[in-house]
C-alpha positions in Angstrom: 1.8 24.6 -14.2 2.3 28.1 -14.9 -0.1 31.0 -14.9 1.1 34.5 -16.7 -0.6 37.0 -15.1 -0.4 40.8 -16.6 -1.0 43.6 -13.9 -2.2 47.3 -15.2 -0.8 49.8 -12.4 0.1 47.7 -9.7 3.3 50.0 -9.2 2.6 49.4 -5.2 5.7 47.7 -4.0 4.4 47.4 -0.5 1.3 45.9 -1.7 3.1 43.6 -4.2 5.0 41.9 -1.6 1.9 41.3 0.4 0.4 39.8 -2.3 3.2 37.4 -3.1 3.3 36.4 0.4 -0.5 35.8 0.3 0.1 33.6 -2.7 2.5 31.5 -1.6 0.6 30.9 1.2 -1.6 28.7 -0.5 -0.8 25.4 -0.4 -0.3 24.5 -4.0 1.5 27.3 -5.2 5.3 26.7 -5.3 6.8 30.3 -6.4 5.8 33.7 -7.4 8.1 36.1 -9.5 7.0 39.6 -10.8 8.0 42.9 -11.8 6.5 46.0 -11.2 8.2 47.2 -14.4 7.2 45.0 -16.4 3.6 44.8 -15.4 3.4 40.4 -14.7 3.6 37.9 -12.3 4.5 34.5 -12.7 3.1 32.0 -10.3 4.1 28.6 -10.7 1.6 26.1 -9.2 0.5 22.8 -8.9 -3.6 22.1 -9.5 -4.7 25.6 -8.6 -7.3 27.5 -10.6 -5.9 30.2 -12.5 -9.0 31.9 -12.0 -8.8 32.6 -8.3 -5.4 33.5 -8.8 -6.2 36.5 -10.7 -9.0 37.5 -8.3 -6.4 37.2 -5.7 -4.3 40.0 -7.5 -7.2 41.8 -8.8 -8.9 42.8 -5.0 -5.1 42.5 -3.6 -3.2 45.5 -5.5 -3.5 48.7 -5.8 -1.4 50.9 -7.4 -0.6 54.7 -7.3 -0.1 57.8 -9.3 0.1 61.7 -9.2 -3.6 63.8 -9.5 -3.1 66.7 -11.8 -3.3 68.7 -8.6 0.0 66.6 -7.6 -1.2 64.8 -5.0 -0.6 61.0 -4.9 -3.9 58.8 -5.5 -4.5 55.0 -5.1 -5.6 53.6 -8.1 -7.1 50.8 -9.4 -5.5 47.7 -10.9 -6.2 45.4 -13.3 -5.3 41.4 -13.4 -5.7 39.3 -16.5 -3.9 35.6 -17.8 -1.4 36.7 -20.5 0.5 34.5 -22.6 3.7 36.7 -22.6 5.6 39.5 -20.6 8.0 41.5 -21.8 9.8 40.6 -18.8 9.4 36.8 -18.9 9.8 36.6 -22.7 7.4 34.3 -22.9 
């Protein structure tokens, strides 16, 4: 099973890695693919609800960008199923 997951400012590379290792460490998801650029993540899973997958990425990321003042500020993502990517083409 596939689950298409969209991701709104998750721009955080450190934190997307982290969170790709924290899915794979559950035990029925097989593989992970994402892009920053794109804005998804594809997880590719056997029996796992999709639903606390995307709570996963939803407390998990964080993303960043520059305060009119210029200084760099965490903020906060946003994790939804999707049924296409622009990078997946799905």
């Amino acid at each position: 099973m596939h689950t298409l997951v969209r991701v709104e400012n998750a721009n955080c590379t450190y934190c997307l890695n982290d969170v790709r290792d924290e899915l794979l460490s559950r035990p029925l998801v097989r593989a992970v693919t994402m892009s920053a650029v794109a804005g998804c993540i594809d997880v590719e899973h056997d029996h796992d609800d999709p639903t606390a997958l995307t709570e996963v990425l939803s407390t998990s990321l964080h993303g960043w960008q520059v305060a009119s003042n210029a200084e760099i500020v965490m903020v906060t993502t946003t994790a939804e199923p999707s049924d296409e990517c622009r990078w997946h083409h799905q």
